[in-house]
Each structure stands twice: as C-alpha cells, then as structure tokens.
N, C-alpha and C positions, 0 to 999 in steps of 0.2 A: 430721451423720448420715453412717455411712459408706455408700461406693457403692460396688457391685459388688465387696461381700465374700461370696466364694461359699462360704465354708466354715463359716459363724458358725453353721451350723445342726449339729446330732449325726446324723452318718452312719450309715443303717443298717447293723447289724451284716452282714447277708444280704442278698440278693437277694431281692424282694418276690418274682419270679418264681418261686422255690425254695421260698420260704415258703409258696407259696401250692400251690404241688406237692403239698409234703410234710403239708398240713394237709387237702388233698380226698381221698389216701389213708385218712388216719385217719377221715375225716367220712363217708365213703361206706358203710362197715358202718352206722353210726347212720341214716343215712335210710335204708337199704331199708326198715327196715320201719315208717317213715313211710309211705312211697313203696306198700305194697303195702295198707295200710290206707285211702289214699284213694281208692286203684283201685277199691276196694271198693263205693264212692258212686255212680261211674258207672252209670248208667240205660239203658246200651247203646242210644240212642234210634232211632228206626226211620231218620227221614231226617235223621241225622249235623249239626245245625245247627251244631255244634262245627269240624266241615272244611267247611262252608261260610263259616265266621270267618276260616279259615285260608289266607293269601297263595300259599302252596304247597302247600297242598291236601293236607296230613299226612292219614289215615285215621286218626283221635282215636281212635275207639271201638277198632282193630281193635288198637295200640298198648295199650292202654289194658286192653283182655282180656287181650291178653298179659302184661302185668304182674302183672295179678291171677292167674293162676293160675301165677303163678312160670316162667312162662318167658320168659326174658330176652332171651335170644336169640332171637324171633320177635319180641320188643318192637323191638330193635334193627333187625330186617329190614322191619317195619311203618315205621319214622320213618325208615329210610336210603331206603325206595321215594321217597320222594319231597322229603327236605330231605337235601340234604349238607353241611349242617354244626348237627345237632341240638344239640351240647354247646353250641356260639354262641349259638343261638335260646333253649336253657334258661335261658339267664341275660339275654337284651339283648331278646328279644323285648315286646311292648308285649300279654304275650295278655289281660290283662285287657280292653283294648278290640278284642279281634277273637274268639280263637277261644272265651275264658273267657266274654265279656259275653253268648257266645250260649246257652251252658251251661243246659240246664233243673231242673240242681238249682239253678242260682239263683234259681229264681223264686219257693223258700221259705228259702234261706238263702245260704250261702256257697256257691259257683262250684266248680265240681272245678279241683282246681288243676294245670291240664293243663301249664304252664309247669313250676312244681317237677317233676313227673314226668317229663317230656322231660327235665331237665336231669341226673336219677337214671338214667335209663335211657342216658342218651346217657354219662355220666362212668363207666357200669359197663362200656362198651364201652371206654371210650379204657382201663379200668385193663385189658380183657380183650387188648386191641389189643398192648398191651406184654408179654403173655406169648407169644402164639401168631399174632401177627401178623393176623389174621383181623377183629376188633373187631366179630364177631357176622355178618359178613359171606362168603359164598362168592365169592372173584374169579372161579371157574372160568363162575358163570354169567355173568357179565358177557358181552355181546356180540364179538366179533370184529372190531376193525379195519379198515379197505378203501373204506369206503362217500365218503368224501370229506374235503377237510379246512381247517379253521376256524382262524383266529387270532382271541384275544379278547384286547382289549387294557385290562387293568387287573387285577390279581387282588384285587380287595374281593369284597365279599357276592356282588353283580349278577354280575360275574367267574367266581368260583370256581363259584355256582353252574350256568351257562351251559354251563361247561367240562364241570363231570361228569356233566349230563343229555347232553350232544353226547359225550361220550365213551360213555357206557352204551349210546348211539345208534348206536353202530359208528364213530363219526365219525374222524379225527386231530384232536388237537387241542393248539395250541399256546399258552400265555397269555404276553404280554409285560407284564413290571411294572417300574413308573420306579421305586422304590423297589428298596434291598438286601434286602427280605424280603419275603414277600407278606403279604397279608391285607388290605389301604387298610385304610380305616379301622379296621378290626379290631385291626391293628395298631397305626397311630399314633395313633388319635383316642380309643378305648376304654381306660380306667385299667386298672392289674393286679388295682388289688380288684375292679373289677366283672366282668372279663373277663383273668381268667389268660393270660401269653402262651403259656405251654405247653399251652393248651388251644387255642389257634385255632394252634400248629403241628400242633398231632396233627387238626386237623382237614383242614388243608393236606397233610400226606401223605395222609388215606384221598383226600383229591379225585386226588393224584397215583396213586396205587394204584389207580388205575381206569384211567389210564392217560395221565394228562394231563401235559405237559412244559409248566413254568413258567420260564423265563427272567427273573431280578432285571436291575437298570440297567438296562432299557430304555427309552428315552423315546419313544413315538411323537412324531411329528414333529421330532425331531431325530435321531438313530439312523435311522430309517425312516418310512415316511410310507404312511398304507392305501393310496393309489396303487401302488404300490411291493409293499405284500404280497399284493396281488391280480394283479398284472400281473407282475413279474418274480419274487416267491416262489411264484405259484402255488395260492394259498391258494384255496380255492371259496367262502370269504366272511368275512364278520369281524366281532363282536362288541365293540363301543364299553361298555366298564363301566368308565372313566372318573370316576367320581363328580363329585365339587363338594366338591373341596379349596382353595379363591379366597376367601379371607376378605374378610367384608365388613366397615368404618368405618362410622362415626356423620358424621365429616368436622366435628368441633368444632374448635374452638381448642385446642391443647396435644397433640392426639395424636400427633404425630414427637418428642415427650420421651422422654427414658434413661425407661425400669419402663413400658412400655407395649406389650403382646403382642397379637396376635389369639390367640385362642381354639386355631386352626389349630397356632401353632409354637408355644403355650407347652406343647398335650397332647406335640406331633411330638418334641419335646425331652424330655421327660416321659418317655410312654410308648415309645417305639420307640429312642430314640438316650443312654436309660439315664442322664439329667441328674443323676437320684436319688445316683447315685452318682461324681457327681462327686467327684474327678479320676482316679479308676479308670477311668473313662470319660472322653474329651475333650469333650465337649459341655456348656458352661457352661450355669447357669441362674440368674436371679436371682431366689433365694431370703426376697423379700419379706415383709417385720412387721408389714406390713397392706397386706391386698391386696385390691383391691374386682374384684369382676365382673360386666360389664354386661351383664346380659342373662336368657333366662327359662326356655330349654331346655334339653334332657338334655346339652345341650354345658357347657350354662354351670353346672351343675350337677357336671360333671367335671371343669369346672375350679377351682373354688372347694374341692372336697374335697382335690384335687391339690395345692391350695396349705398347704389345712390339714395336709396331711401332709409336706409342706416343710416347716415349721416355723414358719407365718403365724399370729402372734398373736391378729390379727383376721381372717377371709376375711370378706366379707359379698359379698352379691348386692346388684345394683342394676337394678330390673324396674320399669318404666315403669306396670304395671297390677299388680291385686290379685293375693292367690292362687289366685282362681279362675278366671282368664283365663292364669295359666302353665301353658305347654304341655309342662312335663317329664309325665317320668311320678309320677304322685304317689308312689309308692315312694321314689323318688331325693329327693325334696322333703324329706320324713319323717327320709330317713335323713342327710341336711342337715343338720336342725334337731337329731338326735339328738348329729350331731360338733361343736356347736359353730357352726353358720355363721350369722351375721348375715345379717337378708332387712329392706331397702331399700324396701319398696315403695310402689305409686304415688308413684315420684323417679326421674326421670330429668336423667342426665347434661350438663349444657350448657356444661360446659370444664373442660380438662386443666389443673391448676395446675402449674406448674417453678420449680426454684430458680434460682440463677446460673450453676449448671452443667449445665441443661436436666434435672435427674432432677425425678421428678411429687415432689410434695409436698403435693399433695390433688387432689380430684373435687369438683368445683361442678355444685350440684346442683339441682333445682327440683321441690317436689312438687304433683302431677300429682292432678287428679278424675277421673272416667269419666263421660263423655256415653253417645251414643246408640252401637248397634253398625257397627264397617265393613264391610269386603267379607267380611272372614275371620269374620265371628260376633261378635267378642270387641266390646265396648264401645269406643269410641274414647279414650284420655287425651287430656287437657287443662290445661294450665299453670294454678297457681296464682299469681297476679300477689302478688309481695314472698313467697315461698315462699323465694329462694333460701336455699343454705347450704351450708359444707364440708365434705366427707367427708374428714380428716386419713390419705391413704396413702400408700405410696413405692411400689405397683406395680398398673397398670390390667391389665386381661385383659379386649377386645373378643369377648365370643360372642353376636354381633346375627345370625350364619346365614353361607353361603359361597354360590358358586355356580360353576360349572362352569370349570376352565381352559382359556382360549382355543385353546390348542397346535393341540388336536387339531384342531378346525374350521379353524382359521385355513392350516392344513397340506393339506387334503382338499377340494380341487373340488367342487361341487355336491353338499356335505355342507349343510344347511337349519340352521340356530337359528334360536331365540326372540329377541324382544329382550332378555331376561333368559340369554340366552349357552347357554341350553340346547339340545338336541341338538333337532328337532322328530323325532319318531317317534313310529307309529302306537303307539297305547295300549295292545294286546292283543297285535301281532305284533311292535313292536317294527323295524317294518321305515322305513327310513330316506328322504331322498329320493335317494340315492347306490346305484345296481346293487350289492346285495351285501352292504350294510353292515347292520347291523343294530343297536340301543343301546338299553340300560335302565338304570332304577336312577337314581341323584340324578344324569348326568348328562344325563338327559331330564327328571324332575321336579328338580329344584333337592332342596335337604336335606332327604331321609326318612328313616325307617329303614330299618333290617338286612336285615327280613325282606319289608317293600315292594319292595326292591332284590333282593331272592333271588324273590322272584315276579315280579319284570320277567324276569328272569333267565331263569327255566324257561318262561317264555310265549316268550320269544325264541326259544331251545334249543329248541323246537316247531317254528318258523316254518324258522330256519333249516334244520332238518332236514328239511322237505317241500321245501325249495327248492334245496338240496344234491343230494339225492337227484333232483328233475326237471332240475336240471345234469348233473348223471353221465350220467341216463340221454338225455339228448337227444347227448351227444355222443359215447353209444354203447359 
C-alpha cells in the first residue's frame, strides 16, 4: 500500500472558496422570494419567545417584519443591532434548538425558519457591502471613540463579537490573533461548504469597520503576556476569547501510527492552510481510501465529509452510542448519510492497527449496548464481551472534543481554571478572578458553539464596558 502519496486524488479545478462565491451570487435572487414568503408566517407574537431562544438576543420579530414588507435594509439594521456576524449564524447556528424550537407556529406545524431568513438577509447585505460599502449599515451612527481601551485576545466568535459591541460602545479596541487570519474557528475548524471563507472575511471587515484593529501572529503568552498589556500597554482591560483548540485522545494502543490526526489539524490543514490544493499550497495532507472517524459531533461530522471530499472511498463514523444520543446537529447527520458516509454505531474504538512501517492499517473495534443514563442525559455504553472486530483503514481522525490551551493561564498570575483547564469566570459577566480580565466562549465552557460563544461575548462587552467606564471615571 503506498504511503504518503499526496497527489493520487483529482485536484480541484478551483478554489472551493471561489466556487462557493460565485454560486451564493447566483443563488441569492432565488431565495428572496423564498425568504419573503416565510416572513409571511410569522405571528409577530406579543412576548418575542423567538429572542428569548436567542444567545444574542436578535429582535426575531422586528428583523422579521422588515423582511416581509421588503425592506431589507432595516432587516439588516434589526440583526446588525445586536449579532455581528449574521451571515455565520445563518448558516452554523444550531436555531432549531434555541430560537426556532421556541417558535409558536410550531406548535401546529413547521417552525419559521428564522435561521434560512438571517442567512438571506444577512448574504443580501454582504452582496450590498461590495457595491457601496455600507452593507445596510450607517458607520456615521456608530458612537465616537475616547471612552477607554480593551485588548481581546483571540478573534473567534466569543472575540469578534466582544470587540464590536466594546467598539459600538465608544470603547478602543484592539484584538490579538495567534493565527495569520482571524476568525478561530470560523476559519480553521468550519469546512467551505458549510461556511464559505469569504463569507466570515466579509464578516471580519464590517467588525473592523466599526472600528476595531485586529493584529494576526500573535501569541498571547509568548509575544506578550496580559500582565504586560495591562501594565506596560496600558490597556483598561482585556477579553480572554481563546477558545479550546487542545485536541483531546482516546490514549489506546496504536494512536502515535503514520494516518492518525486529531480532528483539530486535520480541519486546520483542511480548511484554513488550503491542504485541498496541494502542492499549490505547501501544506500536505494525507489523502486517505478509507478513513474512519471517531467520534459523534458536528466536529466529527466535518471531518468525515472533509475526507469524503478528498477523495476517501470509504469515510465512516465511529460513535460509541446510537443515533439518538449524537450530539451533531441532525441536519449535518442527514446530510452525512445523503454523501455517502458510513455510521459505525454502538462500536467503539479499542486499538490502532500498524504495519511494519507504523502506518494504521485498520481500527479495532468492540460493539457497545446502552445501559442506564450518566451525568450528561445520554444512556451510558457498555462492551459487548467477543464483540471485537476490524475496521480495514489507512487513516484515523480523533474528534472525541478539545479543551482550552494552557498558554494563556499558565502565562497570567492569579488567572483561576477548572481542573478541566478552563478559564473560571462568572457566567453572565464573564468577569475573571484577575483585576481586569475578563473570558467567554469555549475557553471558559470547554466546546460549544458559534453562537453560545458570541453570547458570552456580548455579556462580557456589557460588563466590561460598566467597569471601563467606572475606571475612567475614578481617575478623573
């Protein structure tokens, strides 16, 4: 079998990136009037249970009238008040269980589909953004500068959004990202087909067009250290949106074998450092003919399409419990099943097979009953004793969940974590046990999503801003 033949697969002709540009242009006349006929459904209801679903607290209804009566541009100024980056949440948000599930036209049919519509509304602003710069929005109302000023260090969801409420807020605000591009996971975690990268740049310039100054390569704790940007830069406080990029192991037999990735660097290679188009791009990737992936969420669900789109004869999932104990979103699951992906289930993993030159050569496996539930709800699995048996593959992908990288804490004095490496901070303000610092998003909860990390975000952006502002003003 050969190894680490990186080119055996058929190169795309294009840039997925490009393709996917040039395909939302044409597709976006076709939904409007989708988009304006479901508006239509809307029940305008008295107390909004729709934005009490919602993490950031969108005004559903008011978005929502505005669509229906064709004005687009108040739609825009309804969902910019209070998400800055609508076109992301159109597509990665999870609204079926928050703002949709609370929908009272569901409770005789199908939900308003608040998600499709944000994502119509938000894509008519990015195509309006590129003619007139504006993208539905007035900069001139934006606040004025002065008031004080914030380093937030990470630009993912938690990040970006932090920045643009503390910026709308008069605030300076500066974001430092360890990465050459921003977005965390936006960028490197999210696939192009589900999330265009030219859609989370365009969403990254209106955050800067508010007035926020983003800095790539920078590392907190190595470059600088929050001691440092609070005492010698000057900073009035600092926003931890860090995530939980620290891939987690099973810690079996055979996982340090050649064709064995975490979840983390096989999307990071993937989506962000352009693997696809190897050797156009330097960033190799191995291109595996059957590729199993272990694990049960929307991670591992990106990565098993990911590979199908490589050129993986076989992707299958390998998920320790049923399908009704995986925690993707069922969308993703569906659209799995529709490309092709083998699902594994109640089988979990119990060793990495290797040849004589340490590449995997299969996944030994052992399929698993459900007992009673554990801490999390879900039923507990349970070994089938003489169950085993081998999965024949040449490349594993680890997406068992991540958790927070040490740097930051480990760097920063009477900064508090968990024993699970997370940030401790209060749950609403966000406020840290460090004078000043402040953290949301998956590096205080461990792996959420998009829009749980964009509502830590703006609660923080709250906090900060009453405590900034009683800095300023005690020192006169």
């Amino acid at each position: 079998m050969a190894k680490l033949d990186l080119n055996r697969q058929p190169m795309p002709a294009q840039d997925p990136e490009e393709r996917s540009r040039n395909f939302n242009e044409v597709a976006l006349g076709y939904r409007q009037e989708q988009a304006f006929s479901e508006a239509q459904r809307c029940l305008q209801c008295k107390n909004h249970p729709c934005t009490e679903g919602c993490p950031v607290n969108v005004d559903i209804p008011e978005f929502v009238a505005a669509l229906r009566s064709g004005d687009l541009a108040a739609a825009v100024v309804a969902l910019k008040r209070k998400n800055n980056l609508p076109a992301i949440c159109g597509r990665v948000c999870p609204q079926e269980t928050q703002c949709e599930s609370r929908c009272l036209v569901g409770k005789k049919g199908a939900p308003l589909a608040i998600g499709r519509m944000e994502r119509f509304v938000a894509d008519w602003a990015l195509a309006q953004n590129g003619k007139n710069g504006k993208g539905g929005v007035d900069p001139s109302s934006l606040p004025l500068p002065g008031c004080g000023s914030v380093a937030v260090i990470g630009a993912g969801p938690a990040g970006l959004t932090a920045a643009g409420d503390l910026a709308r807020m008069g605030h300076k605000v500066t974001v430092f990202e360890a990465l050459h591009v921003p977005g965390g996971v936006l960028s490197y975690g999210i696939p192009e087909f589900r999330l265009p990268k030219h859609v989370v740049k365009a969403e990254v310039e209106y955050v800067k067009s508010l007035g926020v100054e983003i800095l790539c390569d920078m590392v907190c704790g190595k470059a600088f250290t929050v001691d440092e940007l609070l005492e010698e830069f000057g900073y009035d406080a600092v926003f931890l949106g860090t995530g939980a990029g620290l891939p987690s192991f099973m810690g079996i037999p055979g996982e340090n074998s050649n064709g064995v990735y975490s979840a983390n660097e096989f999307l990071t290679r993937s989506n962000l450092m352009k693997a696809y188009l190897f050797p156009d791009y330097d960033t190799p990737i191995i291109r595996g003919n059957r590729v199993a992936v272990v694990g049960g969420g929307n991670v591992a669900m990106d990565s098993v399409r990911t590979a199908k789109r490589l050129g993986a004869k076989l992707a299958a999932i390998v998920y320790r419990r049923s399908l009704d104990e995986m925690p993707a979103r069922r969308e993703e699951v569906e659209h799995a099943e529709e490309e092709g992906i083998e699902f594994h289930l109640l089988t979990n993993p119990i060793r990495i097979l290797a040849d004589e030159g340490n590449w995997v050569r299969g996944l030994e496996c052992q399929k698993m009953e459900l007992g009673e539930p554990d801490a999390s709800g879900r039923r507990r699995p349970a070994p089938i004793a003489g169950s085993e048996y081998v999965l024949e593959v040449d490349t594993v992908i680890m997406a068992i969940g991540t958790s927070p990288n040490p740097l930051v804490p480990r760097s920063t004095p009477g900064l508090e974590v968990s024993r699970h490496g997370t940030v401790v901070a209060d749950p609403v303000s966000g406020k840290t046990t460090k004078e000043g610092v402040y953290a949301g998003g998956d590096a205080v909860t461990g792996a959420a999503t998009v829009i749980e990390a964009m509502g830590a975000g703006k609660r923080s952006a709250a906090a900060i801003d009453e405590y900034v502002r009683a800095k300023v003003a005690a020192l006169g």
